[in-house]
N, C-alpha and C positions, 0 to 999 in steps of 0.2 A: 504494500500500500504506500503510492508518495506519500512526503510529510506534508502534512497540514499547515505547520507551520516553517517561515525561513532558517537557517541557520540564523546564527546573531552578527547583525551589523551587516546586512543585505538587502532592506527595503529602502533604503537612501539611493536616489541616482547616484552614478560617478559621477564626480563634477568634470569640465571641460578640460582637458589639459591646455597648451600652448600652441596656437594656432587651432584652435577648434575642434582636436581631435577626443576620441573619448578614449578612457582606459579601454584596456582589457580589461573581464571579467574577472574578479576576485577568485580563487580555487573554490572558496566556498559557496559562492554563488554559480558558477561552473558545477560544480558538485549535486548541488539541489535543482538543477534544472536536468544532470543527469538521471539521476531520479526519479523526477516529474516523468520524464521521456522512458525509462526505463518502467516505470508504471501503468506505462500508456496514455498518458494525458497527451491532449494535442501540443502542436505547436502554439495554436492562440489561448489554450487554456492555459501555458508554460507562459506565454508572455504577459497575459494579465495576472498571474499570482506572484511573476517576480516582478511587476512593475517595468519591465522593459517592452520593446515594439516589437512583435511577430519576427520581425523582418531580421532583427539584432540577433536574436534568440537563436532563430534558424541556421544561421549565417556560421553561429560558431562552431559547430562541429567540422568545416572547409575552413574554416578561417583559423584553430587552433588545436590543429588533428591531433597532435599527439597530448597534449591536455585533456581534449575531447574522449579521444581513449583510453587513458587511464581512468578519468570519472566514471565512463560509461560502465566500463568491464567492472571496478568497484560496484555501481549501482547494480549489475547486475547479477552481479555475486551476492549483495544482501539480497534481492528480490529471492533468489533461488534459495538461497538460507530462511526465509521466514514462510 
């Protein structure tokens, strides 16, 4: 079952860096949309419960493969554990 609730210190947008660009993902924000995704929640359900745009959300699993995969295979490890 995703978690219900975020890990701590991941319903704040990133603020803008330098020139307009945005952070990367937090590991632990990374982590809980593994999750989400790993649970089967959609894309637009994963971007309205972390507070980010569909489009952002989706984007990272091609935009930070090997982050992406570590999360994921963790999330899917506990899914198959419980």
């Amino acid at each position: 079952m995703p978690p219900d609730e975020p890990p701590e210190n991941v319903r704040t947008p990133a603020p803008r860096g330098r020139g307009g660009h945005w952070r990367p993902p937090s590991d632990r924000l990374l982590a809980w949309v593994a999750e989400l995704r790993a649970g089967g929640t959609t894309w637009p359900a994963v971007a309205d419960r972390v507070g980010k745009s569909e489009s952002a959300v989706s984007r990272w699993p091609r935009k930070y493969p090997d982050r992406w995969l570590v999360a994921m295979l963790a999330a899917e490890r506990r899914q198959a554990l419980d």
